[in-house]
N, C-alpha and C positions, 0 to 999 in steps of 0.2 A: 653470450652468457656472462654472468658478472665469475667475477674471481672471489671466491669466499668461500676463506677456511673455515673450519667450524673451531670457534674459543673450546680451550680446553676446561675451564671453568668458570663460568656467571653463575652468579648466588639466583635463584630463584626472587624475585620482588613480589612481598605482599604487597604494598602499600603501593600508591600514586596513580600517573596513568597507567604504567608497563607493565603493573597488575592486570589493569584492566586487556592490556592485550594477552597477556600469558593466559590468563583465563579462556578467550575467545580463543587462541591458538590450541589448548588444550583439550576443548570441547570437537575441533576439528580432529581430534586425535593423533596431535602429529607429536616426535617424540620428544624430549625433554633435551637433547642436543640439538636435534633441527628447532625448537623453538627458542635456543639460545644463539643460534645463529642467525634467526630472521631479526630477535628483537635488535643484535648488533648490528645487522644492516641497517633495521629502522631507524634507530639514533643516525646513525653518520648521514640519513637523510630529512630527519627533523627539520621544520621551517622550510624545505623546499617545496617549490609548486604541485598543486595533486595531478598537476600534468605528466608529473613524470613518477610521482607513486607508485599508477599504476602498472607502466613498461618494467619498472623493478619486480612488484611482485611477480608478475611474466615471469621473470629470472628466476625471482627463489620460488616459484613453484613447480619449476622444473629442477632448480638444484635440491629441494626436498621430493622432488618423484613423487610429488601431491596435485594435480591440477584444480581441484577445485580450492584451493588457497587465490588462485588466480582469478578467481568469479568473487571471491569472501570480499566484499567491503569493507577494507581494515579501517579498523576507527584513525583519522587525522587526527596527530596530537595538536593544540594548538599552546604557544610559549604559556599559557598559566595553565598545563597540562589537562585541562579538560577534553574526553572524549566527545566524539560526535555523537546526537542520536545517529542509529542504524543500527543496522542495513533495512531499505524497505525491499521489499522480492517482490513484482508480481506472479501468479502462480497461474494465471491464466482465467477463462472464462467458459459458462458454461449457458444453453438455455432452454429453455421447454417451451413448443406452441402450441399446446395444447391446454385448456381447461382446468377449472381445480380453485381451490383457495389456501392450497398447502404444499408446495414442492421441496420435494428433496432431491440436492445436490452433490454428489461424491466427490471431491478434490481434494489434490495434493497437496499440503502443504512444506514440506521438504522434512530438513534435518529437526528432529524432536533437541529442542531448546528450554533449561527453565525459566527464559526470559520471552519466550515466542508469542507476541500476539497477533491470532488471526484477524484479519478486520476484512470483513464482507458488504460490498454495493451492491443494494440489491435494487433491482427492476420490475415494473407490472404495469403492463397494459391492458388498458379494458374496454373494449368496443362499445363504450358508453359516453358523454357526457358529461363524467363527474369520474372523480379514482376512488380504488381501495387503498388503503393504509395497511401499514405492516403491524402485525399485532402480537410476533412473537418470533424472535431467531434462536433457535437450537443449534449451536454449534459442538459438533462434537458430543450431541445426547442432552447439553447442559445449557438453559437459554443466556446468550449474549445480551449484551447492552445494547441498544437503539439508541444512539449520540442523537442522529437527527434525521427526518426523514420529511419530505414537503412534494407538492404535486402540481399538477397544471394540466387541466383542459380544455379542450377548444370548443366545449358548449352544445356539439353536435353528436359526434361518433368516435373519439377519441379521447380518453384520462391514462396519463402517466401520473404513475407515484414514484420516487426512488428514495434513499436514504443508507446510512452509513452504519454498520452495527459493528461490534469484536467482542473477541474472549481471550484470555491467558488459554493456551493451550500448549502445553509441554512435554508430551507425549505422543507420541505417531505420526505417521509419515502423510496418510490419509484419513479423511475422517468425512464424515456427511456434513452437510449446512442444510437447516429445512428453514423456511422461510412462509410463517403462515398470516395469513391475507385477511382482511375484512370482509372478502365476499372472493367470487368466483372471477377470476383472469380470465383474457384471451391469449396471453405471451407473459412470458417473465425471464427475466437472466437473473444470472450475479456473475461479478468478478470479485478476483481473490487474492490479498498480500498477507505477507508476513512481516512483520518489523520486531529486532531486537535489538537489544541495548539501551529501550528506551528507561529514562529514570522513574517515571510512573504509568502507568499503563490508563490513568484515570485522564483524560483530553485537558486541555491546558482551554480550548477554546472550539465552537462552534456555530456554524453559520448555512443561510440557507433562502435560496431565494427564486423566482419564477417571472416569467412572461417572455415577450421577444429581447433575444439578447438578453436572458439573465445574468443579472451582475449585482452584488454585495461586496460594502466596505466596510465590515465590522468584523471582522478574522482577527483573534489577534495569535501570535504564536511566539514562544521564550527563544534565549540564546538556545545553539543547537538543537532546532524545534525540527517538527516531521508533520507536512498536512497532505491529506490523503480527501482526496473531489471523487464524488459520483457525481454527473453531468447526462443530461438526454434531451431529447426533443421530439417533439411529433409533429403533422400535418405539414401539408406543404409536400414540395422536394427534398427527402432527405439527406443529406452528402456529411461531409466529415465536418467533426466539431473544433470549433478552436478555443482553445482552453486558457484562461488566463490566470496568474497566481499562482500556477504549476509550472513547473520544468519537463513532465516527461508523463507520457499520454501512449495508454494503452486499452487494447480491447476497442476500440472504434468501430463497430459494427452496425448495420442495420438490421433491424428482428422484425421477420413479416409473421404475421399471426395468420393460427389456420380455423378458418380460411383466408383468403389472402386478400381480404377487402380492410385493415389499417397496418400500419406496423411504427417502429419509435427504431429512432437510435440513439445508442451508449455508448461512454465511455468512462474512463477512470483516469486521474490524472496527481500525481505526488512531484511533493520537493521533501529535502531533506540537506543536513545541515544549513538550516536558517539561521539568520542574523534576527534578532528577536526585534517582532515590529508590532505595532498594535494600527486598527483597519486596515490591513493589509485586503486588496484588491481579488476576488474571486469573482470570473463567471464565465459563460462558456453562450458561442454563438455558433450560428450552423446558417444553411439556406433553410431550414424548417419554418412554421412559424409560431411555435411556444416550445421554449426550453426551460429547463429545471435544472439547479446543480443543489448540492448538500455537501459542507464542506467539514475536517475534522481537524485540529493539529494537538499534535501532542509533542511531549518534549524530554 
């Protein structure tokens, strides 16, 4: 465990990065001496690698008797003190095989934030031929944005649709996401993150594309950007999807529809603090044979 006294007096900083973390420490709830002693650790370790960021915070979220300081993605300062976008959360996945053109989903979204946007992938398969389209997300009672959403079928007995929605949502731990459809489903999921600290909640850029091995190079996303991939595929052998453009893949599942004559698999895939790039590379392959991804960044 590190050695560290706690300063008998730091002025509080409005202004700069160190704002920006007093604030986010604050919101944790920790106290106005533990957050003058994390911020003086953080300086003595400014400019060093986030390799070892993290084994720090370890330390001081045991010397504040806090653990989930130890999970918090502290913003990286970088030398012209700009914070990163973050943190993104996955919050995990949920799905229904049964029927409908309208599901509601109950999920957690964590600590009530007033920077917190939900952003929801959603999924629908339909034992047709052709998809349905998403025509309306309610997040939390109040309809989100549809960023983007695109489909692919195999012409016989199989349509997936997916696509990317969110809302500001600042209040509560759990809340519903309903998800309503142009016609009737055989299967549908969603998965679900959180991201804060971003500078605008409005997408810097979006993209979206379909067939074997889907792939687009028209992404573009700003310094310390955040993109957030719904990805799926149907027909064929289904097996796990490989994500490209993203660092870090979740929710990979396969969804058999009942009854159990098609099913699709999902997943979700994010990076965060990017180096701002314009056609930046998205797509996602699998042994399937037609995938679909819809991609977001914001920054």
């Amino acid at each position: 465990m590190i050695d560290l006294p706690t300063p008998a007096i730091i002025q509080p900083l409005e202004v700069g990065p160190w704002a920006h973390a007093e604030r986010q420490m604050a919101r944790l709830g920790l106290s106005r001496q533990v957050r003058r002693a994390i911020e003086k650790e953080l300086r003595r370790i400014v400019g060093a690698k986030p390799s070892i960021l993290r084994p720090t915070l370890e330390d001081l979220a045991r010397f504040a008797g806090e653990p989930k300081l130890a999970t918090f993605p502290f913003p990286v300062f970088s030398p012209t003190g700009a914070a990163v976008s973050g943190p993104v959360t996955y919050r995990g996945s949920a799905t229904l095989l049964t029927g409908g053109s309208s599901q509601t989903f109950n999920v957690g979204i964590g600590t009530a934030a007033a920077d917190r946007l939900v952003v929801a992938l959603l999924f629908g398969l339909r034992n047709a031929g052709a998809v349905r389209t998403i025509s309306s997300v309610p997040i939390d009672g109040t309809n989100g944005t549809i960023h983007v959403q695109t489909g692919v079928n195999d012409g016989v007995n199989q349509g997936l649709q997916l696509g990317v929605a969110s809302r500001l949502v600042t209040s509560g731990t759990t809340i519903d996401v309903t998800v309503n459809w142009s016609g009737i489903l055989s299967a549908s999921a969603i998965l679900v993150y959180t991201v804060t600290g971003l500078a605008s909640t409005t997408p810097t850029d979006t993209a979206s594309a379909t067939g074997n091995e889907a792939s687009v190079s028209t992404l573009d996303n700003n310094a310390n950007g955040v993109i957030i991939m719904a990805a799926g595929a149907i027909d064929g052998t289904l097996g796990p999807l490989t994500l490209t453009g993203v660092s870090n893949k979740d929710g990979d599942q396969t969804i058999v529809a009942s009854p159990s004559t098609i099913d699709m698999r999902v997943a979700g895939g994010w990076s965060a603090a990017l180096a701002s790039a314009t056609n930046r590379t998205t797509s996602v392959s699998s042994s399937g044979n037609f995938e679909a991804l819809a991609a977001v960044s914001w920054a």
